[in-house]
C-alpha positions as CSV (number, residue, x, y, z in Angstrom):
1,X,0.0,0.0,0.0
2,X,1.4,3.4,-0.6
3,X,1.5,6.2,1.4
4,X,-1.2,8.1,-0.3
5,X,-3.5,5.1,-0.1
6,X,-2.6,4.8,3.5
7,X,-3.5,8.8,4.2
8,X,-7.0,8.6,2.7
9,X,-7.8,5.7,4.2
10,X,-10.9,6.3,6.8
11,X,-11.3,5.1,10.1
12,X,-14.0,2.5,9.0
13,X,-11.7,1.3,6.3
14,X,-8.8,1.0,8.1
15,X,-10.4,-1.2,10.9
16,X,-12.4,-3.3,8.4
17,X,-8.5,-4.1,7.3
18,X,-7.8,-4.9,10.5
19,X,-10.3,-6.9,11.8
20,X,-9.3,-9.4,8.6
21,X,-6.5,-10.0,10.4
22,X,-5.9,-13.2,13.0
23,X,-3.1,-11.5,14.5
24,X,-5.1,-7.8,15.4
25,X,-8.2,-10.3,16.4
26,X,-5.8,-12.4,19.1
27,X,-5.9,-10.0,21.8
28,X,-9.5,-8.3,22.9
29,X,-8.8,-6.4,25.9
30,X,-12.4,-5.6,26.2
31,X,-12.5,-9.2,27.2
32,X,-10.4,-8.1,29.9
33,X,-12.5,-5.7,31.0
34,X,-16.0,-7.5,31.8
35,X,-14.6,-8.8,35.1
36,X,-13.9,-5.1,36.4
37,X,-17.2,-4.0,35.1
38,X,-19.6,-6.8,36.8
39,X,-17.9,-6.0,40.0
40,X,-18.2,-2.5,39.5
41,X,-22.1,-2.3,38.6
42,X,-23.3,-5.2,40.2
43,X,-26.2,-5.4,36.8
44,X,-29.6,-6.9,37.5
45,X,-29.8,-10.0,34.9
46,X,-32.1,-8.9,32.2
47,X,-31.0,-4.8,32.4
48,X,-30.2,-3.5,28.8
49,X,-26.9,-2.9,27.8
50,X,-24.9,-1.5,24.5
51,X,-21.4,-2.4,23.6
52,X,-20.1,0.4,22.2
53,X,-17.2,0.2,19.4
54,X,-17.7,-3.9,20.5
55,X,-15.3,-5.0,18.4
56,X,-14.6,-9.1,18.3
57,X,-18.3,-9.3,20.5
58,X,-16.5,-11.4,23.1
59,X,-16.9,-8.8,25.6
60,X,-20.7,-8.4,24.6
61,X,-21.5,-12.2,24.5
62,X,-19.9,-12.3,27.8
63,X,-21.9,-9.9,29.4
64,X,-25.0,-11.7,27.5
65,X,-23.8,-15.1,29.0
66,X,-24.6,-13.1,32.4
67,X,-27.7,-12.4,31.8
68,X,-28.2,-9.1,30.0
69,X,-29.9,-7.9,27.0
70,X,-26.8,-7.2,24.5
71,X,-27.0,-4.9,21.8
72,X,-23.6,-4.7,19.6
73,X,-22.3,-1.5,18.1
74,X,-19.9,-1.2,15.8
75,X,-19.1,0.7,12.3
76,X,-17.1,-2.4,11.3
77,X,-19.4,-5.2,10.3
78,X,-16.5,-7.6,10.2
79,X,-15.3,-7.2,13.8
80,X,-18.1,-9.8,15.5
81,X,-16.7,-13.2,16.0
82,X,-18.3,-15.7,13.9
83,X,-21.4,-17.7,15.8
84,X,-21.6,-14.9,17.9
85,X,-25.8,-14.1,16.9
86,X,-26.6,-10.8,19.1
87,X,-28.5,-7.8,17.3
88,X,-25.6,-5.7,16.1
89,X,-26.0,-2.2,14.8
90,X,-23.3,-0.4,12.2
91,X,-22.9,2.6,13.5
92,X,-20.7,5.0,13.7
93,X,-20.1,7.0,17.5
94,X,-19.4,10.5,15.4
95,X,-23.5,10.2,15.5
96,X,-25.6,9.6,18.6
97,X,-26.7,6.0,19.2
98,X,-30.5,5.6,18.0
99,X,-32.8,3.8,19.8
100,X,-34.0,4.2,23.9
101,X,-32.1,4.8,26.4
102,X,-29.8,1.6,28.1
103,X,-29.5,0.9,31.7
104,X,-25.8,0.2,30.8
105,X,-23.2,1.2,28.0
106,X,-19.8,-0.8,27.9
107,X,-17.0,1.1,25.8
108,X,-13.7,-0.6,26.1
109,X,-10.8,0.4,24.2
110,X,-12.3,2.6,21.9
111,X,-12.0,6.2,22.9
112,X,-8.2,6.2,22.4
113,X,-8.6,4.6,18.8
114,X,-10.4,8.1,17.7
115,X,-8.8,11.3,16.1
116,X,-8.7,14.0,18.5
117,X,-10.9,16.7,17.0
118,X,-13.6,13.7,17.1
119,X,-12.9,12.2,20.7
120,X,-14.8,14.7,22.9
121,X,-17.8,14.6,20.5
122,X,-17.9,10.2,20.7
123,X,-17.2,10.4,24.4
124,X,-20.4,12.8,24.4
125,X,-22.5,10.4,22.2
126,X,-20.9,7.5,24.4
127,X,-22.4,8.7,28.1
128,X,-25.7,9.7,26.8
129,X,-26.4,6.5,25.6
130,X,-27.2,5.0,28.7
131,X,-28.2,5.3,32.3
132,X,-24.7,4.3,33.9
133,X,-21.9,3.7,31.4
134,X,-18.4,2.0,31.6
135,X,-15.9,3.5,30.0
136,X,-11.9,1.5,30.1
137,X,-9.2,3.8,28.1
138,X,-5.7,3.2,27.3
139,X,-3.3,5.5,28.0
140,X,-0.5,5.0,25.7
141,X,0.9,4.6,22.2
142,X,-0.4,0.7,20.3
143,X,1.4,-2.0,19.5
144,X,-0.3,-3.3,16.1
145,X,-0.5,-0.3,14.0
146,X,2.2,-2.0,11.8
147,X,-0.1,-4.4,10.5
148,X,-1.5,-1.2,8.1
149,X,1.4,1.1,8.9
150,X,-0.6,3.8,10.2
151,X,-0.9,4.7,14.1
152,X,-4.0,3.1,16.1
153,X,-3.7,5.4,19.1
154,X,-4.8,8.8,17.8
155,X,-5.8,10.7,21.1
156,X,-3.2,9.4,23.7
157,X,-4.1,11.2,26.6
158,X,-3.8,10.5,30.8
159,X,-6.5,9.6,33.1
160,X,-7.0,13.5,34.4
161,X,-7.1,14.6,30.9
162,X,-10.3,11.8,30.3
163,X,-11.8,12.8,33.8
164,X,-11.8,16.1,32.7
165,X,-13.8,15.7,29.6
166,X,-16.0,14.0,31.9
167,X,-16.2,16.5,34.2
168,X,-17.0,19.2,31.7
169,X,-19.8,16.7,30.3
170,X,-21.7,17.0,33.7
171,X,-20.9,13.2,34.1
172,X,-21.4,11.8,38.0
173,X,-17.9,9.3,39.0
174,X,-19.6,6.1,40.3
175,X,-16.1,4.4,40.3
176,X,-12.7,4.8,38.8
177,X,-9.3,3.6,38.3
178,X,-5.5,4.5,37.0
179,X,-3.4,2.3,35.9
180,X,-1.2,4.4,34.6
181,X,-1.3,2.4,31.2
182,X,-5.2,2.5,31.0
183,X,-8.0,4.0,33.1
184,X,-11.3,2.8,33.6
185,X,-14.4,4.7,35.0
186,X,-18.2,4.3,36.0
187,X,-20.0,7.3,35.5
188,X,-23.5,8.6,35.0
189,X,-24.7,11.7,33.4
190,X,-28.1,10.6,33.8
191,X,-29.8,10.6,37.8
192,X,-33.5,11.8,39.3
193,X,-33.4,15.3,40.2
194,X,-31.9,15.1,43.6
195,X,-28.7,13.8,42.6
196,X,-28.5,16.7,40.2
197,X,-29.2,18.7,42.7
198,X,-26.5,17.5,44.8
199,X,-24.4,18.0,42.1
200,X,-25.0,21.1,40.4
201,X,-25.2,22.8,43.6
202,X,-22.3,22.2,45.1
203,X,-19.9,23.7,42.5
204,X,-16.9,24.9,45.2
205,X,-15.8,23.1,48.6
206,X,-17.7,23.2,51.8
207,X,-14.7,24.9,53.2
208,X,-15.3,27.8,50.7
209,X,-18.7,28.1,51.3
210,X,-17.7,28.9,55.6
211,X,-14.5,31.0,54.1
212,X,-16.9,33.7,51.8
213,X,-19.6,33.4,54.4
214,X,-17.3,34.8,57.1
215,X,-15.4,37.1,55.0
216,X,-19.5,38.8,54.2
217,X,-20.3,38.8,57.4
218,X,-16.6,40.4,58.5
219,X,-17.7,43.1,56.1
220,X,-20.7,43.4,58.1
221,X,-23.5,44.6,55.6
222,X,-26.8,44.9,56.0
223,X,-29.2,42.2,56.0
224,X,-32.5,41.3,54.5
225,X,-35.3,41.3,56.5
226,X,-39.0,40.4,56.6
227,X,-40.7,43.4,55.1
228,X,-44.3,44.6,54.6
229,X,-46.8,43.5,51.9
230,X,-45.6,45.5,48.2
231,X,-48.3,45.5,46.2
232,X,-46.2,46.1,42.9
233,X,-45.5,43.7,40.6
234,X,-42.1,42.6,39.3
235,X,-41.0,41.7,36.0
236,X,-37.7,39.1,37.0
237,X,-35.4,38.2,34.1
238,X,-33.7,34.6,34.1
239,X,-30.9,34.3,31.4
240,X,-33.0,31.5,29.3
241,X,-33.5,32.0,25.8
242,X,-36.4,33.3,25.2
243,X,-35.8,36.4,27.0
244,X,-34.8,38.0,23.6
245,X,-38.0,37.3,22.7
246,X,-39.4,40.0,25.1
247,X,-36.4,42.4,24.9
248,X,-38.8,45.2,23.5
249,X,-41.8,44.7,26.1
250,X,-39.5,44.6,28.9
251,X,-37.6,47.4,27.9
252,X,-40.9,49.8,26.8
253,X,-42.2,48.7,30.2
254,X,-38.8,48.9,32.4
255,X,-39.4,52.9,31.0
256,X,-42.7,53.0,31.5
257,X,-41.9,52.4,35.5
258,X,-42.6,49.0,36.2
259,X,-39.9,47.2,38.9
260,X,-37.2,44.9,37.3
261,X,-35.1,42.1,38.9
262,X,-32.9,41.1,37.4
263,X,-30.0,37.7,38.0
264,X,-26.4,36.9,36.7
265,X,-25.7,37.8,33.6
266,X,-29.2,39.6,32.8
267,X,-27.4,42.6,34.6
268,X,-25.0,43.5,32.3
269,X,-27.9,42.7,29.5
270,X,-29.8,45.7,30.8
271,X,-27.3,48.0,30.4
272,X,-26.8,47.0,27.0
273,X,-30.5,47.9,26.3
274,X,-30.4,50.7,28.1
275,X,-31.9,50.4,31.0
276,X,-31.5,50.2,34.9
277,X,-32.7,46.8,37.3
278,X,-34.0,47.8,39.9
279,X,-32.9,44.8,42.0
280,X,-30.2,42.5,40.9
281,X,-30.2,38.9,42.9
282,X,-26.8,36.6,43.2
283,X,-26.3,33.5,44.8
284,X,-23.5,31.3,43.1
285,X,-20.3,30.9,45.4
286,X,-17.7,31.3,42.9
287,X,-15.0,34.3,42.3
288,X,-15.4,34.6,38.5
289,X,-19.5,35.8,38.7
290,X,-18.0,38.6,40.0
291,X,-18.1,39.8,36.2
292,X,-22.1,39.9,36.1
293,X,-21.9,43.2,38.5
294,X,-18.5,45.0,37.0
295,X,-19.8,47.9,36.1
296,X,-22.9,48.4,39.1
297,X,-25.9,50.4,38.0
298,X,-26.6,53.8,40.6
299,X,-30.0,53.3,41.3
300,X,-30.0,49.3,41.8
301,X,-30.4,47.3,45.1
302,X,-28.1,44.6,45.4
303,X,-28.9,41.3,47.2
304,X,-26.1,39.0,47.5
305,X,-25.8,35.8,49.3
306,X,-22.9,35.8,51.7
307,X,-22.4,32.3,50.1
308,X,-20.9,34.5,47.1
309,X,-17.6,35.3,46.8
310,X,-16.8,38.5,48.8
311,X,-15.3,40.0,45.7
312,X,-18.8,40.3,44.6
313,X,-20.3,42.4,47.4
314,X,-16.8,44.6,48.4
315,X,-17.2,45.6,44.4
316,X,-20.3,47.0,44.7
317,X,-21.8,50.7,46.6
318,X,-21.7,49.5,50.3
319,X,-25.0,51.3,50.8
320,X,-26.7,49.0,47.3
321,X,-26.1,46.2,49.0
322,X,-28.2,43.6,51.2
323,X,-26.7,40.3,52.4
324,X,-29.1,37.1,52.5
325,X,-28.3,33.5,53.5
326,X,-29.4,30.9,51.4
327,X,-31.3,28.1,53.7
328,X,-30.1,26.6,57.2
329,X,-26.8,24.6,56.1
330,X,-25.0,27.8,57.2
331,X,-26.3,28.0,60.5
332,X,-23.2,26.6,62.5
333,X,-21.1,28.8,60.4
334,X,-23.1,31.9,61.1
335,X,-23.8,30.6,64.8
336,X,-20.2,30.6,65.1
337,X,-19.3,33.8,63.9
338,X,-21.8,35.4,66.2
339,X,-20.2,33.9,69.3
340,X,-16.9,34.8,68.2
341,X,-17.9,39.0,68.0
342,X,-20.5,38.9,70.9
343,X,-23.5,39.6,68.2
344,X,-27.0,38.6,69.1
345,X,-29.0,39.3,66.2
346,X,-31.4,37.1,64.0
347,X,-30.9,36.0,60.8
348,X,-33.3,34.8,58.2
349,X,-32.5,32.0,56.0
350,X,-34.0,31.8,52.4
351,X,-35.3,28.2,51.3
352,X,-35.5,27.1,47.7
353,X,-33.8,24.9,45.0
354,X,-30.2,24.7,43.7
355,X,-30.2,28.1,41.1
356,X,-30.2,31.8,41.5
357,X,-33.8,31.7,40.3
358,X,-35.2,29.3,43.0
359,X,-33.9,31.0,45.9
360,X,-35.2,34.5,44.1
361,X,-38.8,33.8,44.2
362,X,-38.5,32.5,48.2
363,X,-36.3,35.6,49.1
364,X,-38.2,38.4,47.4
365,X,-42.0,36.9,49.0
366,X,-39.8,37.7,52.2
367,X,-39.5,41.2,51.4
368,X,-43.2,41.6,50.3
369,X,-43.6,40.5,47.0
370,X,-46.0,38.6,45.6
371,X,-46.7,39.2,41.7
372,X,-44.2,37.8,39.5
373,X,-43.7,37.8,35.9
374,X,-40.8,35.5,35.0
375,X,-39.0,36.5,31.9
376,X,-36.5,33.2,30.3
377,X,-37.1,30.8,32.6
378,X,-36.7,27.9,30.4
379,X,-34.5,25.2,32.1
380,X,-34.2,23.9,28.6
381,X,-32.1,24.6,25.1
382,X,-33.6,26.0,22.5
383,X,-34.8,24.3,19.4
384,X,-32.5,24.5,16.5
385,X,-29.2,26.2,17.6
386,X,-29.6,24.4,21.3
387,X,-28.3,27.7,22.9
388,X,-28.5,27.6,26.8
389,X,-28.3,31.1,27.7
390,X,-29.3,35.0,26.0
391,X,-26.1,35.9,26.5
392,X,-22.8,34.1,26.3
393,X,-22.0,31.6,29.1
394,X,-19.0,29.7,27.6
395,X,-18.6,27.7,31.3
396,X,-22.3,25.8,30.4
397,X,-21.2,25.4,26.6
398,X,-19.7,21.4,26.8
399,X,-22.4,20.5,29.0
400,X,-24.2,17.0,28.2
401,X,-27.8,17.1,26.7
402,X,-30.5,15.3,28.0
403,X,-34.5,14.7,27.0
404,X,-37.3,15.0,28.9
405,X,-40.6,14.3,27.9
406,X,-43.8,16.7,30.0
407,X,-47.0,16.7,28.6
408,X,-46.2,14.9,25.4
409,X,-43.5,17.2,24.1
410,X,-39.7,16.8,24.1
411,X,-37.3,19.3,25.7
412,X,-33.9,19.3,25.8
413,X,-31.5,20.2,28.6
414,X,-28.4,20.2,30.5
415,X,-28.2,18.1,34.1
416,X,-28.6,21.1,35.9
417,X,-31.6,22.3,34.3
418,X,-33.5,19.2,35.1
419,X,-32.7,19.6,38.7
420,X,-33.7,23.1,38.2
421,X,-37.2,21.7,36.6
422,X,-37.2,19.2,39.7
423,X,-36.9,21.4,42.0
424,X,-39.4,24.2,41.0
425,X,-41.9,21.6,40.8
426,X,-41.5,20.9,44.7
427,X,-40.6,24.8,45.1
428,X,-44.4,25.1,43.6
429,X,-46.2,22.6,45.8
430,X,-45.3,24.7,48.9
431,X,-45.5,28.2,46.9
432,X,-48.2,28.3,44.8
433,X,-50.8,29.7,47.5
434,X,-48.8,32.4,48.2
435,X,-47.4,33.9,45.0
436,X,-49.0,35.0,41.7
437,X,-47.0,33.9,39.2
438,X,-46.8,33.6,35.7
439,X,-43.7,32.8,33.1
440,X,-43.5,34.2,29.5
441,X,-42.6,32.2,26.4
442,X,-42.8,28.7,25.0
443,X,-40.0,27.0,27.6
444,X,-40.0,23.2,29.5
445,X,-41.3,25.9,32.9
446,X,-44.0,27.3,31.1
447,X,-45.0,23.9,29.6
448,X,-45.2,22.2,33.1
449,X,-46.8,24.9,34.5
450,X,-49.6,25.0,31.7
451,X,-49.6,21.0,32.1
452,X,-50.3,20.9,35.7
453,X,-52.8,23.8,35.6
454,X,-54.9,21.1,32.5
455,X,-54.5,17.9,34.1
456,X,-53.0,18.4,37.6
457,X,-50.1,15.9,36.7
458,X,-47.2,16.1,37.7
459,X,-45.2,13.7,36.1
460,X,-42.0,14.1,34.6
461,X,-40.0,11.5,32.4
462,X,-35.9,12.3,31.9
463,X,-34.3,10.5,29.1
């Protein structure tokens, strides 16, 4: 073969050539790697599984031999072992594997095997694909890319480099191993809406949750308070989407006098269209948010959690700023720093789910509103371009997509906007009595909402 034959040679031709070949066939390490993965997920016999990139099937008629329902993929037809009869699917892992979801995926020595520019969009394809998958990766240069004379090994990369595509795919870590050589991992992106609660929420260390929270309270700012009935109404803008749908409204009515809240990066949005929030709302713990108040409006009220980085607050007016705690985890912490400056004072902790926007609606009922009109509040991506955010927001850019199905339609979303949707759902149970509230445009929130108000259901099925 010459060596212009052997440049244009694709992926799936070049492991078709391989797979003819006794010697490349020998040696299967998936084979290797059913033992780890039994012990690992402990599988109820019968669960659904897909072999991913299955290669000789040994792996896959092993697992079957166990007792679960083995579907082969592969975009090399010649690669099963002969008698082994399970359904097999050509398919190549550039695409996202059709069918239902599996209650397992097994990829073994395949994500190393891919070019680079491709690997983070296969490992993407590769953990959506089922509930829990197992992924084993080697870590080093092959052995048998002589038999073609072209390298095997295209994206040679160590464990942390694997764990933090992971990572930035919202994937949970079940279990995991390095062997230096090859590193093997258990992971879910997919959980009920707890987990991705749990996850999503805690985005820093406990210990830098206690550090800003003394640091705010060391500043000594004034804090929110119970506060008489408002009777105004306020127009609250999440970062979602479909905000731009109502950029004119908001801003016609913004002049017109009507109270604006605004969240994140929906501050720095209203000064680009000219106009001034009334309130702005933060919650996240970490340093770099401090960019959604750089450049603070004069006539804005500032309500920071003291769970936010102090960078946050000590940039702002001293006199725009209110301090709030979000819920009673902080309660030794604050209990502590009392005792420690002889302060006896009380403190009122806000309740609420894991975002910015669920601990909004609690914290401004507290201060005596009760009419809201929510303004992109989607907890979903958008049709069509699948943007996450109005604005750019290049940390939630590699996150993994889900489905979820409400009502007969089809959303889709990150992790942590299911545990978003999850949690306004319960937020709503214990809410809805007290609040008027509505939210504008065609999002997975509104769609619940409309759902629940026809046929008081309140299921939701993730995908």
């Amino acid at each position: 073969m010459n060596a212009v034959a052997r440049e244009e040679m694709s992926e799936q031709a070049k492991y078709e050539a391989l797979w003819s070949k006794d010697t490349y066939r020998a040696d299967s390490p998936g084979d290797r790697a059913v033992e780890l993965f039994l012990r690992w997920a402990d599988p109820r016999k019968g669960e659904t599984l897909r072999d991913l990139g299955c290669g000789t099937a040994r792996a896959g008629q092993a697992l079957a031999d166990y007792g679960l329902d083995v579907t082969l993929y592969d975009f090399a037809r010649n690669a099963v072992e002969e008698g082994i009869e399970l359904p097999f699917v050509q398919h190549d892992l550039n695409d996202p594997v059709p069918g239902e979801i599996a209650d397992w995926a097994f990829c073994a020595d395949v994500m190393e095997h891919l070019p680079p520019e491709q690997a983070v969009k296969v490992l993407t394809n590769v953990v959506g694909s089922a509930y829990r998958v197992y992924l084993q990766i080697c870590c080093v240069d092959d052995r048998l890319g002589g038999l073609i004379g072209q390298p095997l090994h295209l994206t040679v990369q160590p464990t942390a480099w694997w764990r933090e595509q992971l990572e930035a795919l919202g994937c949970r870590f079940i279990r995991e191993d390095d062997c230096e050589t090859h590193c093997a991992f258990l992971v879910t992106a997919y959980a009920d809406a707890k987990e991705f609660g749990e996850y999503t929420v805690l985005n820093v260390k406990d210990e830098t949750i206690v550090e800003n929270v003394r640091a705010n309270l060391d500043a000594r700012y004034t804090e929110v308070c119970p506060y008489e009935r408002q009777n105004k109404p306020l127009m609250i803008l999440a970062g979602g989407p479909t905000l731009m749908d109502f950029k004119d409204e908001i801003i016609e009515r913004r002049r017109a006098g009507e109270l604006l809240v605004t969240m994140n990066g929906t501050h720095n949005l209203c000064r680009e269209w000219g106009i001034t929030p009334s309130i702005h709302v933060m919650c996240d713990a970490r340093e770099f948010n401090q960019r959604f108040v750089a450049e603070p409006f004069e006539r804005c009220r500032y309500l920071i959690a003291s769970q936010c980085h102090p960078s946050v607050a000590a940039s702002l007016p001293r006199e725009q700023v209110l301090l709030w705690h979000a819920g009673d985890h902080l309660q030794e912490t604050i209990k502590a720093w009392d005792a420690e400056h002889s302060v006896e004072r009380a403190w009122y902790p806000i309740f609420g789910g894991g975002t910015v926007m669920l601990r909004a609606i609690p914290l401004l009922l507290m201060l005596g509103f009760k009419q809201y009109e929510l303004f992109g509040f989607d907890s979903c991506l958008r049709d069509g371009d699948r943007a996450h955010h109005a604005y750019p927001q290049p940390e939630n850019d590699r996150r993994m997509e889900m489905t979820m199905r409400v009502g007969g339609r089809t959303f889709f979303c990150h992790p942590w906007m299911i545990a978003q949707t999850g949690d306004f759902v319960k937020l709503m149970k214990v809410m809805a009595p007290h609040v008027d509230l509505c939210v504008r445009g065609d999002s997975l929130i509104s769609h619940i909402l409309t759902t629940l108000d026809n046929d008081g259901d309140d299921s939701i099925e993730e995908n």
